[in-house]
Rosetta silent file (secondary structure, phi, psi, omega in degrees, C-alpha in Angstrom):
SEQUENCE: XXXXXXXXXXXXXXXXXXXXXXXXXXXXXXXXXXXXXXXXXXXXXXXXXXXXXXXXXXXXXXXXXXXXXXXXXXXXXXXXXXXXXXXXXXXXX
SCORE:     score description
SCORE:     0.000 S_00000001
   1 L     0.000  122.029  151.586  -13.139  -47.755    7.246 S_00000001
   2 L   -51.601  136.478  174.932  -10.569  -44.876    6.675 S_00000001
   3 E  -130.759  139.083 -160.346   -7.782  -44.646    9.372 S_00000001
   4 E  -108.417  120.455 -171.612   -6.146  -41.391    9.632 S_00000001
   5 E  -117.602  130.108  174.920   -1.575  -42.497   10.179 S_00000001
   6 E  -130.946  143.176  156.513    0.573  -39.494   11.374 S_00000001
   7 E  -156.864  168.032 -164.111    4.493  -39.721   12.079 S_00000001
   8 L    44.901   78.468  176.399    7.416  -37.488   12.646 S_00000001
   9 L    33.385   60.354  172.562    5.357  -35.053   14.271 S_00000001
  10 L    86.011  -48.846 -155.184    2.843  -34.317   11.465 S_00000001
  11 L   -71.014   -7.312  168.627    5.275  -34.191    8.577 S_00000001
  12 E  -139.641  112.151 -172.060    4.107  -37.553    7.100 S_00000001
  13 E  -114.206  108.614 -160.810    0.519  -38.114    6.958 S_00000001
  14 E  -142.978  162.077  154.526   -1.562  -40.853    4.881 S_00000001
  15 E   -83.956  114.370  165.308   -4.940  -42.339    4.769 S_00000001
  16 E   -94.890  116.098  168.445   -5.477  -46.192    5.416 S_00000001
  17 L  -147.070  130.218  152.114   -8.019  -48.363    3.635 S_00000001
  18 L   -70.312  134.346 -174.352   -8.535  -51.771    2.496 S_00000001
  19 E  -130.176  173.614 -141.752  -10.373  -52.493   -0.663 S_00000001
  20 L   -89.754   28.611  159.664  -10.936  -56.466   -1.892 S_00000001
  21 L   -97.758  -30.010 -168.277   -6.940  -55.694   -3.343 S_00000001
  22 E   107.568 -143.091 -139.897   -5.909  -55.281   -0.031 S_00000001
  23 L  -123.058  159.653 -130.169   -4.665  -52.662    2.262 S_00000001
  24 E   172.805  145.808  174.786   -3.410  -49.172    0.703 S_00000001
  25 E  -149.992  102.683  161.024   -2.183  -45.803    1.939 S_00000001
  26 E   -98.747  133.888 -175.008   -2.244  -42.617    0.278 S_00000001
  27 E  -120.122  172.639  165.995    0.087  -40.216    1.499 S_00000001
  28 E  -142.331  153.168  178.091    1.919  -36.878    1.856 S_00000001
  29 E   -90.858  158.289  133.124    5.766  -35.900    2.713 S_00000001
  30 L   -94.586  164.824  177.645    6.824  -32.686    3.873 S_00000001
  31 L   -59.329  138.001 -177.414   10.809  -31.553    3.179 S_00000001
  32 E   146.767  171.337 -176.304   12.677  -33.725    5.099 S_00000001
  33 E  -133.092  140.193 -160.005   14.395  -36.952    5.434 S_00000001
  34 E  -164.613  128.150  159.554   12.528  -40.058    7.298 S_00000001
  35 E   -95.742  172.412  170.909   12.956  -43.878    7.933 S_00000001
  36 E  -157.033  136.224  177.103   10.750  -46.143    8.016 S_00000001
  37 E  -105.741  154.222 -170.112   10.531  -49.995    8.629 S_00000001
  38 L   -87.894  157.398  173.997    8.146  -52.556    6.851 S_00000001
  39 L  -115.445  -27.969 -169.652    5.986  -55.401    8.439 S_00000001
  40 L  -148.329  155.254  156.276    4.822  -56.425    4.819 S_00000001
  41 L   -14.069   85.636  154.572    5.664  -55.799    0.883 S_00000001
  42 L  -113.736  171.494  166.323    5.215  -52.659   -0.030 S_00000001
  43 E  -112.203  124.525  162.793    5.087  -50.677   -2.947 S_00000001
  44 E   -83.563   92.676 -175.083    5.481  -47.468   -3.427 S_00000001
  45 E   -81.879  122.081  162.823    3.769  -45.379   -6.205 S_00000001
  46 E   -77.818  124.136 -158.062    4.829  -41.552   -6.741 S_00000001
  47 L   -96.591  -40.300 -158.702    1.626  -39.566   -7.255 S_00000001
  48 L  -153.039  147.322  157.425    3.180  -35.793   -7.089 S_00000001
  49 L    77.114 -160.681 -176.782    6.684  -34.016   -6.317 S_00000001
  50 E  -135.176  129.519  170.997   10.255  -36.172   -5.970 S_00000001
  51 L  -142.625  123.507 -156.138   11.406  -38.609   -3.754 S_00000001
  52 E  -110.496  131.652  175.663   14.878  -40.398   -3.269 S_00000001
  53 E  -108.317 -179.094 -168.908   14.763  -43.443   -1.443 S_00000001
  54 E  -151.768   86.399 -149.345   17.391  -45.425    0.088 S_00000001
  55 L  -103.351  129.352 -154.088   16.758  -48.772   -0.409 S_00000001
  56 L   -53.401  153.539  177.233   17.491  -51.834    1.960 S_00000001
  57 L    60.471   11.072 -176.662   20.995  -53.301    0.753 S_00000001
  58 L  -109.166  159.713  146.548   21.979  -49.814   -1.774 S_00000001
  59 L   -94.408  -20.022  169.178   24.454  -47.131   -0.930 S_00000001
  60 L   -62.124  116.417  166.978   22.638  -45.023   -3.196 S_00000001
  61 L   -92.553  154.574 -167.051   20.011  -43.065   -3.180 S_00000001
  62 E  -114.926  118.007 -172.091   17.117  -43.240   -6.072 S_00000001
  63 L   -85.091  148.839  163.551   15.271  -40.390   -7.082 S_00000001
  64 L  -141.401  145.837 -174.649   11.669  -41.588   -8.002 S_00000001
  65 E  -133.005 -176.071  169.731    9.166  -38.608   -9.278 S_00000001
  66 L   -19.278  117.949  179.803    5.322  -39.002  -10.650 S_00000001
  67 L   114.526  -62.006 -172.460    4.364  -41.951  -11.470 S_00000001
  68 L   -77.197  153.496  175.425    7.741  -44.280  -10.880 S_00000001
  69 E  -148.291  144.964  165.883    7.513  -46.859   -8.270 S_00000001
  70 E  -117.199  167.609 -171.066    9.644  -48.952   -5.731 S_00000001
  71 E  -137.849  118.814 -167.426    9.410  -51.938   -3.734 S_00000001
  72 L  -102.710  157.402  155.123   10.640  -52.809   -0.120 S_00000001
  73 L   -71.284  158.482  141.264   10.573  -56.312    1.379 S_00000001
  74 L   -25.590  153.572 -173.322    8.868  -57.192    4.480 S_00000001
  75 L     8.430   62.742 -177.166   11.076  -56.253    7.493 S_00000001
  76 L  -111.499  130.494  155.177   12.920  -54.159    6.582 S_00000001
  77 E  -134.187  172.008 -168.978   13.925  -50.417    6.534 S_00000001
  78 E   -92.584  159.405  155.204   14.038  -47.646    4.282 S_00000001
  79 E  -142.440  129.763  151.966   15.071  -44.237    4.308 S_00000001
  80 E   -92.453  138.761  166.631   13.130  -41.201    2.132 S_00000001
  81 E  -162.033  155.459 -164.748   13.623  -37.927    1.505 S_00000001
  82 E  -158.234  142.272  151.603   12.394  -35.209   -0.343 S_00000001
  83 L   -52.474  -53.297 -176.314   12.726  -31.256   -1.256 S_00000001
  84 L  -138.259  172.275 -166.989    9.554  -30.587   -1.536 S_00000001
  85 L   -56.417  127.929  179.376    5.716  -31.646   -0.110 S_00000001
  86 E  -128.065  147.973  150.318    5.172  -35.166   -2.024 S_00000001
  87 L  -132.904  138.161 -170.203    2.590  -37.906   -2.204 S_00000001
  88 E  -115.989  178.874  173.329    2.361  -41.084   -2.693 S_00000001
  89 E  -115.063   99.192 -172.350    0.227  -44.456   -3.038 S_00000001
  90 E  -110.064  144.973  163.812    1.908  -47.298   -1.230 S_00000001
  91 E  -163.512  162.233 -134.159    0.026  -50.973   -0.827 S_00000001
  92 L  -106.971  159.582 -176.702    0.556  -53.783    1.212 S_00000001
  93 L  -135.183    0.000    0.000    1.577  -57.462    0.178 S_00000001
């Protein structure tokens, strides 16, 4: 089954499905800056556009664009942001 995930009023929007890999979200950003906290791994694959994270324990932020991927710990948070509409592939650990 597909599950349809909305937060920050509509501006971040993804599809949820498990496949015999496990559980997966493809998503899209809108301009903006957004936290978010973890329950599980994840990873985060850049599919389209640029997005600088803020990664638990950095002062920095990390641009990642098409393609590049990061990885949060389990309970944890994050911060993202992006210039322009982005999407990504994130799965669960």
């Amino acid at each position: 089954m597909i599950n349809v995930n909305e937060y920050f009023e509509g501006a971040v929007k993804s599809l949820a499905y498990t496949t015999d890999q496990g559980r997966s979200t493809i998503g899209v950003i809108e301009k903006g800056e957004y936290e978010f906290g973890t329950s599980s791994h994840e990873t985060m694959t850049i599919i389209e556009g640029r997005l600088e994270a803020l990664l638990p324990g950095e002062t920095n932020w990390q641009l990642f664009t098409a393609g590049q991927t990061f990885e949060v710990n389990a309970n944890t948070v994050f911060k993202v942001k992006t210039e322009e509409q982005s999407s990504y592939l994130c799965t669960y650990r």
